[in-house]
BALOBA-1460 file (C-alpha; in Angstrom, 3 decimals):
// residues 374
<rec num="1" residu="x" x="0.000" y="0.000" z="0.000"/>
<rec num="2" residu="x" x="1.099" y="3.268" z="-1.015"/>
<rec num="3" residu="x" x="0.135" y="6.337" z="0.885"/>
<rec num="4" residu="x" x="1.131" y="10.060" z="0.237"/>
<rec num="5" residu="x" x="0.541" y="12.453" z="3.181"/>
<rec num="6" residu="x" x="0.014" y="15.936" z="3.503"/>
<rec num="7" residu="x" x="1.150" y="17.963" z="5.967"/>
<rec num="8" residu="x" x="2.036" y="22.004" z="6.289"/>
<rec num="9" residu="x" x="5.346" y="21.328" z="7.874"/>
<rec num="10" residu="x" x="6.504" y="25.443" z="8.683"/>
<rec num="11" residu="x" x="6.765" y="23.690" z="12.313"/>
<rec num="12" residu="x" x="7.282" y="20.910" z="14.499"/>
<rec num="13" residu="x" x="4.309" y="19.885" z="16.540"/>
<rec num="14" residu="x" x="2.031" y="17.095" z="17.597"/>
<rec num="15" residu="x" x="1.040" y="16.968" z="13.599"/>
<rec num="16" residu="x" x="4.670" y="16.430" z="12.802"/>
<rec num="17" residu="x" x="5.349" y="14.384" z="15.766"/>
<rec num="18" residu="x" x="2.868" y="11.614" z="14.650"/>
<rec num="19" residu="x" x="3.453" y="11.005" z="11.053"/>
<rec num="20" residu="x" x="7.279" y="10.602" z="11.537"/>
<rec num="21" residu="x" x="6.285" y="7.970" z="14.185"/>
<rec num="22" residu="x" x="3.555" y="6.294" z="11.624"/>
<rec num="23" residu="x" x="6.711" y="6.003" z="9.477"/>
<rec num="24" residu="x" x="8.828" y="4.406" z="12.068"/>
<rec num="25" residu="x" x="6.043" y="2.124" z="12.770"/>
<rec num="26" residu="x" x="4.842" y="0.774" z="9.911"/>
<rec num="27" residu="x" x="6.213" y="-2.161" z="8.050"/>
<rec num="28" residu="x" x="7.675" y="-0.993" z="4.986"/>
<rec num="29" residu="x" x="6.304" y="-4.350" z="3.667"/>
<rec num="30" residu="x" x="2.844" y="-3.632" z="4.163"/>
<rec num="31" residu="x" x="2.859" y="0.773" z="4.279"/>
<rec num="32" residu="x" x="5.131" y="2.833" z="2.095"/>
<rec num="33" residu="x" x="4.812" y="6.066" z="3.417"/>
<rec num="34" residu="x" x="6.046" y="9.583" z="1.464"/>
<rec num="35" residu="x" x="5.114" y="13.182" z="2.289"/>
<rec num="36" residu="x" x="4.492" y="16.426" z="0.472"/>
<rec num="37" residu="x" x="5.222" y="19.745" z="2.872"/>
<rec num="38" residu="x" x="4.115" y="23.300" z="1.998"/>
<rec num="39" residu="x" x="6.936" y="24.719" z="3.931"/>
<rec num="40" residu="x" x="10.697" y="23.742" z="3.491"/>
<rec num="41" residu="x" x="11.433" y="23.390" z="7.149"/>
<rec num="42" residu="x" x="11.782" y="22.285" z="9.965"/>
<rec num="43" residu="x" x="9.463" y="19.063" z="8.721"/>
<rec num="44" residu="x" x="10.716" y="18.329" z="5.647"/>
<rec num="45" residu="x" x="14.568" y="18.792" z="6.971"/>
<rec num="46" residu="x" x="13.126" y="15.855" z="9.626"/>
<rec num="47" residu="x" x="11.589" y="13.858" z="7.879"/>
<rec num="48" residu="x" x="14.299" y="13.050" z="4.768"/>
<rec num="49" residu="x" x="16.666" y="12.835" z="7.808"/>
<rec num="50" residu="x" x="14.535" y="9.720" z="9.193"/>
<rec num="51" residu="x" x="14.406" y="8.254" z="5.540"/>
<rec num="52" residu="x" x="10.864" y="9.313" z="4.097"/>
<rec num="53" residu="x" x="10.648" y="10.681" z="0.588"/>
<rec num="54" residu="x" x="9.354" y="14.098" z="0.751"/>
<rec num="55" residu="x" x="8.429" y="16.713" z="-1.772"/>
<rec num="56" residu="x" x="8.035" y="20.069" z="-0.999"/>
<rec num="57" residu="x" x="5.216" y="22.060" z="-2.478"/>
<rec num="58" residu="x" x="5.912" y="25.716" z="-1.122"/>
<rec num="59" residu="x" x="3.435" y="28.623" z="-1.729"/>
<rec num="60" residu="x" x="4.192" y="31.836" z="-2.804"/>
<rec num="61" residu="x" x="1.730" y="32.917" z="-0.471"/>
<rec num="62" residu="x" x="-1.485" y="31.682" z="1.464"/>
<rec num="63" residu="x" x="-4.087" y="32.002" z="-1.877"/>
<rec num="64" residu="x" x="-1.791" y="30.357" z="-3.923"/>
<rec num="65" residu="x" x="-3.568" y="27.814" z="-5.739"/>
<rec num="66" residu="x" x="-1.122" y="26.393" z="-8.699"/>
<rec num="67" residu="x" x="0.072" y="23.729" z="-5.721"/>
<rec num="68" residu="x" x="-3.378" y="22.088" z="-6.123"/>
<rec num="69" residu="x" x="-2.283" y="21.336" z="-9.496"/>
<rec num="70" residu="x" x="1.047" y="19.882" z="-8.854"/>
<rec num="71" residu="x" x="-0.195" y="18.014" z="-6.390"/>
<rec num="72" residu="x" x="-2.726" y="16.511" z="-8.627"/>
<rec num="73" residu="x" x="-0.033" y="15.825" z="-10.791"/>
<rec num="74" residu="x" x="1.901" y="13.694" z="-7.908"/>
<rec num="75" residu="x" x="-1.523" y="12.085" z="-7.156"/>
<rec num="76" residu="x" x="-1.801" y="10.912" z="-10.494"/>
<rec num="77" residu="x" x="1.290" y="9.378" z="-11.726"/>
<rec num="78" residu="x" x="3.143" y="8.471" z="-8.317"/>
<rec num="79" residu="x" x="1.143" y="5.400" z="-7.907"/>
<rec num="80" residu="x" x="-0.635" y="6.228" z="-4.565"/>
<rec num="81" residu="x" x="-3.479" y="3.823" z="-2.801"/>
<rec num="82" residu="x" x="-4.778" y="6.505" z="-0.742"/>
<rec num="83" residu="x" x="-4.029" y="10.270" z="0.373"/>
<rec num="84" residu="x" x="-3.930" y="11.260" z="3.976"/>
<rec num="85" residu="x" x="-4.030" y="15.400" z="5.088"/>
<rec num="86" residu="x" x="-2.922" y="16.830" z="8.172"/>
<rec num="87" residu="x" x="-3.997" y="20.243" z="9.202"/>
<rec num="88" residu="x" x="-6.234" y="23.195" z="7.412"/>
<rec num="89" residu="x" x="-4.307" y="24.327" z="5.081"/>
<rec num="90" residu="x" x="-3.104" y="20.854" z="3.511"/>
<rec num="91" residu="x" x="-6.776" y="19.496" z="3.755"/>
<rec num="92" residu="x" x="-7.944" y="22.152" z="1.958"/>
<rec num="93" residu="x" x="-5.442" y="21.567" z="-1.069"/>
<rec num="94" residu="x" x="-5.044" y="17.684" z="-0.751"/>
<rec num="95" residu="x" x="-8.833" y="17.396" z="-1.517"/>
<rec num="96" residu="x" x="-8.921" y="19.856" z="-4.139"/>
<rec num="97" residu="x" x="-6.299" y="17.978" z="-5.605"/>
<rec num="98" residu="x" x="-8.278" y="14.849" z="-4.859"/>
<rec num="99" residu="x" x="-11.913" y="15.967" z="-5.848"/>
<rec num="100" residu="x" x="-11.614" y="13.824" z="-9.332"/>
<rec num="101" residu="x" x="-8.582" y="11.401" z="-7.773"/>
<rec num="102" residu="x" x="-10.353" y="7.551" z="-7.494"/>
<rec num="103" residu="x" x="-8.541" y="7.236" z="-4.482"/>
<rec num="104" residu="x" x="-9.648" y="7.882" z="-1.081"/>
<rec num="105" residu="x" x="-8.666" y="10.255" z="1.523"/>
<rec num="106" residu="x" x="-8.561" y="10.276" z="4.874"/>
<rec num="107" residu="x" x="-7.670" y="13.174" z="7.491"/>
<rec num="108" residu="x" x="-6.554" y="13.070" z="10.903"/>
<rec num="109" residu="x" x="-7.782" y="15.761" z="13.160"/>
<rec num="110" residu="x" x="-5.173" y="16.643" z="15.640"/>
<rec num="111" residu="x" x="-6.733" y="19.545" z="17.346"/>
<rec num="112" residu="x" x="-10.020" y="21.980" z="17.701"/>
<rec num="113" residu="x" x="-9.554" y="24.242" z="14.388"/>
<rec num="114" residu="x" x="-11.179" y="27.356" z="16.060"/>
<rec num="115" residu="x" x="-9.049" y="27.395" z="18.762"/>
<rec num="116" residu="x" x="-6.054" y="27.388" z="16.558"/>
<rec num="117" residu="x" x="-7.264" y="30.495" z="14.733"/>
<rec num="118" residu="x" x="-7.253" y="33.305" z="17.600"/>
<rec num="119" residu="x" x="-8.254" y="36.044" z="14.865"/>
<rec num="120" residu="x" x="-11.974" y="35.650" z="14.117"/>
<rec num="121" residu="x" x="-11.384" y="36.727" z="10.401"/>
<rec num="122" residu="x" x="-9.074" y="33.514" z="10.024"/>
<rec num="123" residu="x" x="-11.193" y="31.350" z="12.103"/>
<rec num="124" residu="x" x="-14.320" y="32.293" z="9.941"/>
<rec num="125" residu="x" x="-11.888" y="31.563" z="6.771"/>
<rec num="126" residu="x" x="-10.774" y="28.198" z="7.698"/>
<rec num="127" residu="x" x="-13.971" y="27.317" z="9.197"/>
<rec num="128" residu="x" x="-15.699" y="27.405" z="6.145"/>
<rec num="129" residu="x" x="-13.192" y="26.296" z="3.785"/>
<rec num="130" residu="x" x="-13.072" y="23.191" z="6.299"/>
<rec num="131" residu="x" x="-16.782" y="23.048" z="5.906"/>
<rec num="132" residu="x" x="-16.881" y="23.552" z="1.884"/>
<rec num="133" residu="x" x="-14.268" y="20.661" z="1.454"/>
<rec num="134" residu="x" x="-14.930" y="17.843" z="4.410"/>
<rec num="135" residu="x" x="-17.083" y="15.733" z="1.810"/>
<rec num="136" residu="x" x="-14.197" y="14.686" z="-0.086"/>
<rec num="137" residu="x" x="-12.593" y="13.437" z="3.116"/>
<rec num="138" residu="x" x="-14.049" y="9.607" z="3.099"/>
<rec num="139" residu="x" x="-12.571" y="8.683" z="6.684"/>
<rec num="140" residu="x" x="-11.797" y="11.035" z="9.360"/>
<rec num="141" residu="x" x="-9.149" y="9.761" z="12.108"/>
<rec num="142" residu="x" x="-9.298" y="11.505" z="15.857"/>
<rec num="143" residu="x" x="-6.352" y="11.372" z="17.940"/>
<rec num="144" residu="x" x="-8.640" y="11.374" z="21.224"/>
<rec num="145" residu="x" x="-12.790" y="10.716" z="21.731"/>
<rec num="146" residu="x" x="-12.669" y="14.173" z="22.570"/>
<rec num="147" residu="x" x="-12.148" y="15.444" z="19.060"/>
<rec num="148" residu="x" x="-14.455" y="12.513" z="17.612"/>
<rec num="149" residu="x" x="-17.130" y="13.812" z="19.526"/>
<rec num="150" residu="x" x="-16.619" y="17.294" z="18.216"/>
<rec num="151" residu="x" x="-16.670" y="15.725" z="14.834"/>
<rec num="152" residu="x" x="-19.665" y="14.323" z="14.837"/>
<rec num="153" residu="x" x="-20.939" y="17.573" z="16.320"/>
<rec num="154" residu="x" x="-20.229" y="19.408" z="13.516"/>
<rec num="155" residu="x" x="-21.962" y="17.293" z="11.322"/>
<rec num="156" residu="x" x="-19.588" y="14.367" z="10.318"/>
<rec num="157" residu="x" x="-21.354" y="10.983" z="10.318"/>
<rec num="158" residu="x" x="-20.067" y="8.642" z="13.149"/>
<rec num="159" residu="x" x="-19.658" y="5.887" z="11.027"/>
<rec num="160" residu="x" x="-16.858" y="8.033" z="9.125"/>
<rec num="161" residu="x" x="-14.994" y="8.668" z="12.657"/>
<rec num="162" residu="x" x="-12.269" y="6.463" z="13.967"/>
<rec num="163" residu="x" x="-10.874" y="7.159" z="17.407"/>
<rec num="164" residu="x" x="-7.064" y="6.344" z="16.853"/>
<rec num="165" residu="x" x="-4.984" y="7.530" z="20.058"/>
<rec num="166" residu="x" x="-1.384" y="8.717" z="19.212"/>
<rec num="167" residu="x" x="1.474" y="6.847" z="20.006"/>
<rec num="168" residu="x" x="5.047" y="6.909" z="20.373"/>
<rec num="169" residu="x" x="8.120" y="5.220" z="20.745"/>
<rec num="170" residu="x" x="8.661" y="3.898" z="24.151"/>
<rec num="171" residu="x" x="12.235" y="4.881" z="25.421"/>
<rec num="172" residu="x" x="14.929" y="2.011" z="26.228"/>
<rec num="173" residu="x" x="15.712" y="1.506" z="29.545"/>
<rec num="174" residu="x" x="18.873" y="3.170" z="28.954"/>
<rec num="175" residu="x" x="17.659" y="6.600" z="28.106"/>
<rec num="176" residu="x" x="19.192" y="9.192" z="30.418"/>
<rec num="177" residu="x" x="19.093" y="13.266" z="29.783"/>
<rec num="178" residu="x" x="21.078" y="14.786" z="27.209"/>
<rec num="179" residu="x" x="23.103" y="16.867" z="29.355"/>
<rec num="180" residu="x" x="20.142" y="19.774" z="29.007"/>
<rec num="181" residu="x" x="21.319" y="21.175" z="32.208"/>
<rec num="182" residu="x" x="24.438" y="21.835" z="31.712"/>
<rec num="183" residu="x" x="23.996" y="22.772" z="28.454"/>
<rec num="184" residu="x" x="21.565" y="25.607" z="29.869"/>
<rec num="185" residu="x" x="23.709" y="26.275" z="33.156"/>
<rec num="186" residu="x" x="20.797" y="24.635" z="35.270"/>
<rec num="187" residu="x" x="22.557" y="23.843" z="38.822"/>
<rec num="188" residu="x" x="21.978" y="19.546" z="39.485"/>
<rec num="189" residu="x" x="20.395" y="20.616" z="42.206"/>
<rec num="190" residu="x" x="17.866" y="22.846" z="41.222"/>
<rec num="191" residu="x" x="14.117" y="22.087" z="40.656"/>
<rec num="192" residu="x" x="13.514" y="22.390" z="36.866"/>
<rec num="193" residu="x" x="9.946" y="22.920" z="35.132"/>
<rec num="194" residu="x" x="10.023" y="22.633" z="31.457"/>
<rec num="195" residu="x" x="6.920" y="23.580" z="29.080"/>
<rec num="196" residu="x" x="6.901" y="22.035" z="25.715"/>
<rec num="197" residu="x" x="5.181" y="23.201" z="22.631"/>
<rec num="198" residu="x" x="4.368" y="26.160" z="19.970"/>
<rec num="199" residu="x" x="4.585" y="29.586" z="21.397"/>
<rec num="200" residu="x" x="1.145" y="30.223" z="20.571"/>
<rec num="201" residu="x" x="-1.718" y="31.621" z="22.387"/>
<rec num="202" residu="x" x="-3.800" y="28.440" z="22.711"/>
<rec num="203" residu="x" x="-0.644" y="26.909" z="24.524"/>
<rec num="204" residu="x" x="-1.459" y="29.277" z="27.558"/>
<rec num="205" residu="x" x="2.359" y="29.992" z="28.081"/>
<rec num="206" residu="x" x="1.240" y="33.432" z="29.775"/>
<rec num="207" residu="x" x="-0.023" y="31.447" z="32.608"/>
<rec num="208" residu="x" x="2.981" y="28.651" z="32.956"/>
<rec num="209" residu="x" x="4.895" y="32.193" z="33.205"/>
<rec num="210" residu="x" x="2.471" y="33.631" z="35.583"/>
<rec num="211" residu="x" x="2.419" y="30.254" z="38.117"/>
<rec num="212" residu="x" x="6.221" y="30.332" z="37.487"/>
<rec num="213" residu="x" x="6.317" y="33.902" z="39.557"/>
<rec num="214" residu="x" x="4.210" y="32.584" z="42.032"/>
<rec num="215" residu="x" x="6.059" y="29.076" z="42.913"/>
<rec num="216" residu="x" x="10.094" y="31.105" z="42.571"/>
<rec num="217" residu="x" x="8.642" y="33.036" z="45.684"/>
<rec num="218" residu="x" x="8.501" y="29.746" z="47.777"/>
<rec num="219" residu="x" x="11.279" y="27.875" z="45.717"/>
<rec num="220" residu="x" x="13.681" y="30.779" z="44.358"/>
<rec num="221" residu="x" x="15.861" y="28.061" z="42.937"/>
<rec num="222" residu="x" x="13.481" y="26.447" z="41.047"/>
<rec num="223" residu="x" x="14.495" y="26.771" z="36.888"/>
<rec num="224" residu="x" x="11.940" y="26.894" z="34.131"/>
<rec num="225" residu="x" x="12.171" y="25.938" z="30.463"/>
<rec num="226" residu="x" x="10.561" y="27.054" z="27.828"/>
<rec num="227" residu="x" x="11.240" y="24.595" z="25.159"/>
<rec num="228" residu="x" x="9.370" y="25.477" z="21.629"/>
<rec num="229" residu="x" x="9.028" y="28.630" z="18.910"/>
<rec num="230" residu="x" x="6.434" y="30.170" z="17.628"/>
<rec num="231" residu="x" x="4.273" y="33.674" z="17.296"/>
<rec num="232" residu="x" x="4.485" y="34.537" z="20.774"/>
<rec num="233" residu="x" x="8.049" y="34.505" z="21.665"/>
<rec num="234" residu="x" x="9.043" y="37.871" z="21.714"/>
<rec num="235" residu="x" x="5.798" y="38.784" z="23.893"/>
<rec num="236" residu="x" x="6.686" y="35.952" z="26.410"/>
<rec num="237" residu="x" x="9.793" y="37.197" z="27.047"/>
<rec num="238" residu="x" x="8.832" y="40.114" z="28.117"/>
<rec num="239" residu="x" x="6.670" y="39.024" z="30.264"/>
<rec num="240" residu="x" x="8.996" y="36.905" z="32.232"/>
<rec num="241" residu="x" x="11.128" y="39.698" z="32.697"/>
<rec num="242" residu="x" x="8.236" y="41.974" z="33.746"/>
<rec num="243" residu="x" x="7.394" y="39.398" z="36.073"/>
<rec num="244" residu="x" x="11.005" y="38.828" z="37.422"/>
<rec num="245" residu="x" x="11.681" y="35.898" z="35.991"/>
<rec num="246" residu="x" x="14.991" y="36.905" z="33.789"/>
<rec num="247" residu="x" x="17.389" y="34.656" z="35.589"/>
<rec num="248" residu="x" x="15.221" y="31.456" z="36.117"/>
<rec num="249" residu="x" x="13.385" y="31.306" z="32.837"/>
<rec num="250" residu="x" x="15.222" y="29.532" z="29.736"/>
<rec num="251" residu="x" x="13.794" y="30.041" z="26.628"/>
<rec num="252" residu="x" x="15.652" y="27.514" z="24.526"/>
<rec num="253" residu="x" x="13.823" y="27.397" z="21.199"/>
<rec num="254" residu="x" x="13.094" y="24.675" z="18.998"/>
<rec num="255" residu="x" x="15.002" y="21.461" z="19.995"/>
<rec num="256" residu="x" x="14.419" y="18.908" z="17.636"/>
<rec num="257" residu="x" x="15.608" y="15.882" z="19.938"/>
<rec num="258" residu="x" x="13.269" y="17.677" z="22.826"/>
<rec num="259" residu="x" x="12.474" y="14.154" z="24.465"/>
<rec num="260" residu="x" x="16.190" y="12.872" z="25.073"/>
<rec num="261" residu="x" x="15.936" y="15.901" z="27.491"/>
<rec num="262" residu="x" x="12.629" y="14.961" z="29.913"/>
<rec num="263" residu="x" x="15.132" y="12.845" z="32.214"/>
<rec num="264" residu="x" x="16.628" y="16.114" z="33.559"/>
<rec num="265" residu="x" x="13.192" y="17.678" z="34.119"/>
<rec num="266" residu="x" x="11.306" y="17.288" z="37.597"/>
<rec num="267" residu="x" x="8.564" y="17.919" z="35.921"/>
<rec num="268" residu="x" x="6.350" y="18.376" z="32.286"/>
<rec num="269" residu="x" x="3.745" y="21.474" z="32.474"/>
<rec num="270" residu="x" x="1.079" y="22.001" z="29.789"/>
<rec num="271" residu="x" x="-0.606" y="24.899" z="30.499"/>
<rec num="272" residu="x" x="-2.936" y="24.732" z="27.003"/>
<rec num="273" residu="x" x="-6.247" y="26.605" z="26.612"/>
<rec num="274" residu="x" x="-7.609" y="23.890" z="24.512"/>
<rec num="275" residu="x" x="-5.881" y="20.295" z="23.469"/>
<rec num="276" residu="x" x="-6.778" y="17.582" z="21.028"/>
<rec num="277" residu="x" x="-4.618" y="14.906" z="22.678"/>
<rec num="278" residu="x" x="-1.176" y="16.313" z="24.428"/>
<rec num="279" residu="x" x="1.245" y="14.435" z="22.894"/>
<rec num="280" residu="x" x="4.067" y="16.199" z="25.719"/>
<rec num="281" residu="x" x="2.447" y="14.633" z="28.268"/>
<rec num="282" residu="x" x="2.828" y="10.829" z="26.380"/>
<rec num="283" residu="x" x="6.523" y="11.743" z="26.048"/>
<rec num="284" residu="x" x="7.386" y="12.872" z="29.516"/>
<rec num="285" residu="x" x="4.935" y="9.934" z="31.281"/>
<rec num="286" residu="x" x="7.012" y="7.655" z="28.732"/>
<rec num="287" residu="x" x="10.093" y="8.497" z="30.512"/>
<rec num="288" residu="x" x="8.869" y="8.619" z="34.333"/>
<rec num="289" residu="x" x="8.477" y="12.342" z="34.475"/>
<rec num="290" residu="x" x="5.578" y="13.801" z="36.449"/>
<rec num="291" residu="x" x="3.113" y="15.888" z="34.494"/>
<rec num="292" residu="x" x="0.785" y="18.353" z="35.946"/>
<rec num="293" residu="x" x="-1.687" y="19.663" z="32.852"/>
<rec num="294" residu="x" x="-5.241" y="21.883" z="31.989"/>
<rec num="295" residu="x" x="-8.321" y="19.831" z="32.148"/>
<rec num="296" residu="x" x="-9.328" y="20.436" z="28.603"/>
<rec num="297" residu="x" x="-9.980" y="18.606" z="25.417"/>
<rec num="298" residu="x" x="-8.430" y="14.810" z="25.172"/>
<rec num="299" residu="x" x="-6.080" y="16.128" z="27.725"/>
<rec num="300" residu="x" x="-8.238" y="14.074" z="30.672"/>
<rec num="301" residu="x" x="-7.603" y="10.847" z="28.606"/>
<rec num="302" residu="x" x="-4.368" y="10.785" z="28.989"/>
<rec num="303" residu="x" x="-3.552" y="12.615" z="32.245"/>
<rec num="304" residu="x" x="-5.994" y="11.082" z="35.086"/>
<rec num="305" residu="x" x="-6.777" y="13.085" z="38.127"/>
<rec num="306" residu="x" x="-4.745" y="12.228" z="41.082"/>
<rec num="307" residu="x" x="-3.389" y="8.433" z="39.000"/>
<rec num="308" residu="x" x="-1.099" y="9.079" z="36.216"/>
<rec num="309" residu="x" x="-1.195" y="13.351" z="37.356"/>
<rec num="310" residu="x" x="-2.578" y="16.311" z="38.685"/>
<rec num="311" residu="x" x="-5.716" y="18.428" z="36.572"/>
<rec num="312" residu="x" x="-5.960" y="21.707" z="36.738"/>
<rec num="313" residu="x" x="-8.679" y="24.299" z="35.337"/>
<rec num="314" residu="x" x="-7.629" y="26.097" z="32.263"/>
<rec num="315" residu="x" x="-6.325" y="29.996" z="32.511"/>
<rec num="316" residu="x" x="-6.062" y="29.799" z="36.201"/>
<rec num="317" residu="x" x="-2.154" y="30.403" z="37.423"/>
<rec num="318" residu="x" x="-3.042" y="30.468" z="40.803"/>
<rec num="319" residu="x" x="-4.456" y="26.639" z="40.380"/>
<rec num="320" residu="x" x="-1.660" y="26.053" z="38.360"/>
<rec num="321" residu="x" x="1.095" y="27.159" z="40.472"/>
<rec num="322" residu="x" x="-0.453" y="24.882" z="43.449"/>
<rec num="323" residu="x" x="-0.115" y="22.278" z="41.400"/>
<rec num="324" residu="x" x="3.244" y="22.651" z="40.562"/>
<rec num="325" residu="x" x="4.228" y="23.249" z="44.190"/>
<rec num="326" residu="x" x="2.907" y="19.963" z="45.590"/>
<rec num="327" residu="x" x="4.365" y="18.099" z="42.704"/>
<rec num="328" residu="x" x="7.923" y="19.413" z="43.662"/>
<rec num="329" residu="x" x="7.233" y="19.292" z="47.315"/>
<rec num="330" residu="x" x="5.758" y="15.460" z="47.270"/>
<rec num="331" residu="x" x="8.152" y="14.209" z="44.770"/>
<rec num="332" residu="x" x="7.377" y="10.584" z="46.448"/>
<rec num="333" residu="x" x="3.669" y="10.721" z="45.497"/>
<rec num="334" residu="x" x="4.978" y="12.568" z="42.581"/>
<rec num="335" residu="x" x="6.903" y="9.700" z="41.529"/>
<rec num="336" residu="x" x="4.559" y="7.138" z="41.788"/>
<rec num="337" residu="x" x="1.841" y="8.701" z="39.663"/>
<rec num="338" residu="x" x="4.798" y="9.128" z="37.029"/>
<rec num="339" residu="x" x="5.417" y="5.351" z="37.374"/>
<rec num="340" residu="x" x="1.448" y="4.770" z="36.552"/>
<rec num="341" residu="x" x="1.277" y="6.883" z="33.911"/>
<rec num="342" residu="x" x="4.473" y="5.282" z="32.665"/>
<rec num="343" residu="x" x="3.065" y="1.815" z="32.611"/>
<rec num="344" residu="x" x="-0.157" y="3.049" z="30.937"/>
<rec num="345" residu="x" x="1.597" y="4.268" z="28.006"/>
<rec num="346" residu="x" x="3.703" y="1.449" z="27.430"/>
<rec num="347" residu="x" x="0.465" y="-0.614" z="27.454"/>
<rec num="348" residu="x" x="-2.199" y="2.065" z="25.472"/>
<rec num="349" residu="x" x="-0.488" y="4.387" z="23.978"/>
<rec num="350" residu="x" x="2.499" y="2.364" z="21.847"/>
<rec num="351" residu="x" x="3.900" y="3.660" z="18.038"/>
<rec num="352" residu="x" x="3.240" y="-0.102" z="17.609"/>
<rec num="353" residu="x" x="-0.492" y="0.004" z="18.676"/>
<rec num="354" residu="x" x="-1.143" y="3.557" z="16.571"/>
<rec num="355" residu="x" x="0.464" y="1.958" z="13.374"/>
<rec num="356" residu="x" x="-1.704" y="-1.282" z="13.511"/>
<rec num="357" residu="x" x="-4.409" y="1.031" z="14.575"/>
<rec num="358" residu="x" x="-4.044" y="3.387" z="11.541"/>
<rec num="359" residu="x" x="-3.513" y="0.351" z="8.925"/>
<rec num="360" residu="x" x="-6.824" y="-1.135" z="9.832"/>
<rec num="361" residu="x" x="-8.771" y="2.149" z="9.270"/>
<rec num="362" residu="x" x="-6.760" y="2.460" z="5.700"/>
<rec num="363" residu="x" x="-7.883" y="-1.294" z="4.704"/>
<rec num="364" residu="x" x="-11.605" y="-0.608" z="5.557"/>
<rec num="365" residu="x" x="-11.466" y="2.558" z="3.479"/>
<rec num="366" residu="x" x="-9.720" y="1.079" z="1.026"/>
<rec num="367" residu="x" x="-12.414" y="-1.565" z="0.501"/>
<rec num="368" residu="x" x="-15.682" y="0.370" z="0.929"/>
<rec num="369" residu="x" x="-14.144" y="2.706" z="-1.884"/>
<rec num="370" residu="x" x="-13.044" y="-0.315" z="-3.701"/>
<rec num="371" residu="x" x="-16.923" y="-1.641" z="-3.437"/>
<rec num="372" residu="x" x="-18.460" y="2.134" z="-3.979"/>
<rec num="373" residu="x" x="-16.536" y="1.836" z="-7.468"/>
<rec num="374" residu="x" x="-18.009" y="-1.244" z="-8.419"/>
């Protein structure tokens, strides 16, 4: 089977997380996997690096339309079984470039699109263009029953919804940290917080920074890191030196091999407004690390009250840095719930179990599109 994905690639997020993990996954045998990216980088850098074949399809600027074309073009003669979009922008060109394609499509919805659009003129936009182009989308895959739900809310028939958790790939026993703390001058001794993910509004960074101020007054050599880039960086830091924060907060920007790092931290924060799934907190549960996240969108499935980590209400730094404190102050307890959660995703949440997952909803569109045809 030969499947060509879709993806925007001008970052590195949950998106990009999961289909270089799909790759890793699947048996070349049965899944041959290549990639078109709007953007030359980071994604496209990544994902030649891990061995995919990618083609990049860049725009000259958001309206540009000639990629639907070329991407028709690839659709036609490369030979592909089925087409599989990631995001707005490349499910809006993928199934243009599909409309008269006999091949399916399927899209994986990795978070809530109006909450990724803070500006209501964009959010209209890609609301309706989302809403004008859906029907050619003849399987839609939800990283969390949170998002399925939402699907089917908008409209989307359940029978055309598949619930297909990510996954990724469970550390060796071996792993240790990749020397983050020294690389960042973080004492050995020092409490360190880290915060992973886009610099974006939805991410709720303001408050991590916020809660940050609030537990250095009882712990003034606790470190935080702020591990990710995006639209927001400039404004954030500013705002950790308004708040005093200058000397504990390390804004490191993108690190492409973030999760060899999560052994150093004490602890994973995600501080999101809204959340499809919360891929982070897989990857620091994966390696023992307590987690301490919002209780919003698939977040809860993953991250279970007082069991694999502590819930807290979303845009509230006051509940936030509570949180935080009695993580860091009952590392015991602390512990433990890491070693739960730890367990939990070796056992639910595998790159193994997501591959074999995401092969069986690719054979059963496969074949009803194979019988629809005659």
């Amino acid at each position: 089977m030969k499947v060509l994905h879709v993806i925007g690639g001008g970052e590195f997020g949950g998106a990009e997380k999961h289909i270089l993990t799909l790759y890793r996954a699947f048996d070349p045998d049965k899944v041959r996997m290549e990639v078109v990216c709007l953007f030359p980088a980071p994604f496209a850098e990544l994902a030649r690096k891990a061995g995919m074949r990618v083609e990049v399809l860049p725009m000259a600027n958001k309206f540009d339309l000639r990629v639907v074309r070329r991407l028709r073009q690839l659709l036609t003669k490369g030979g592909y079984d089925l087409l599989h979009t990631h995001g707005v922008r490349a499910n809006f060109l993928g199934r243009l470039a599909a409309w008269t394609w006999p091949g399916p499509v399927v899209t994986t919805v990795h978070s809530r699109l109006a909450q990724d659009y803070p500006r209501w003129w964009d959010r209209k936009i890609n609301l309706l263009i989302e809403k004008w182009t859906c029907s050619r989308t003849d399987h839609f895959i939800a990283v969390s029953r949170f998002l399925a739900e939402c699907l089917v809310q908008e409209g989307i028939a359940p029978e055309k919804v598949t619930v297909v958790y990510n996954g990724i790939e469970l550390p060796s026993s071996s792993s240790s940290g990749a020397g983050f703390r020294k690389s960042w001058n973080v004492p050995s001794d020092a409490p360190l917080v880290a915060t992973v993910g886009r610099l974006h509004p939805v991410k709720g960074h303001r408050y991590f920074l916020e809660a940050a101020a609030e537990v250095g007054r009882r712990l003034p050599h606790a470190r935080f890191a702020v591990i990710g880039t995006g639209p927001e960086a400039e404004e954030l830091r500013e705002l950790a030196q308004r708040l005093g924060l200058a000397d504990r907060v390390i804004f490191t920007g993108f690190l492409p091999e973030v999760s060899s790092c999560y052994p150093e931290f004490d602890l994973l924060v995600l501080a999101s407004l809204m959340e499809g799934f919360g891929l982070v907190v897989l990857e620091a549960l994966a390696r023992g690390v307590p987690v301490v996240a919002t209780r919003v969108g698939g977040v809860p499935e993953v991250v279970r009250e007082g069991e694999t980590g502590l819930l807290v209400p979303p845009a509230d730094s006051q509940a936030l840095a509570q949180a935080i404190l009695w993580m860091l102050e009952h590392q015991e307890e602390a512990r433990r719930m890491a070693s739960r959660g730890k367990e939990m995703v070796a056992r639910d949440f595998s790159s193994t179990r997501m591959a074999q997952n995401t092969l069986e909803v690719y054979r059963t569109v496969l074949l009803r599109k194979e019988r629809a045809n005659g």
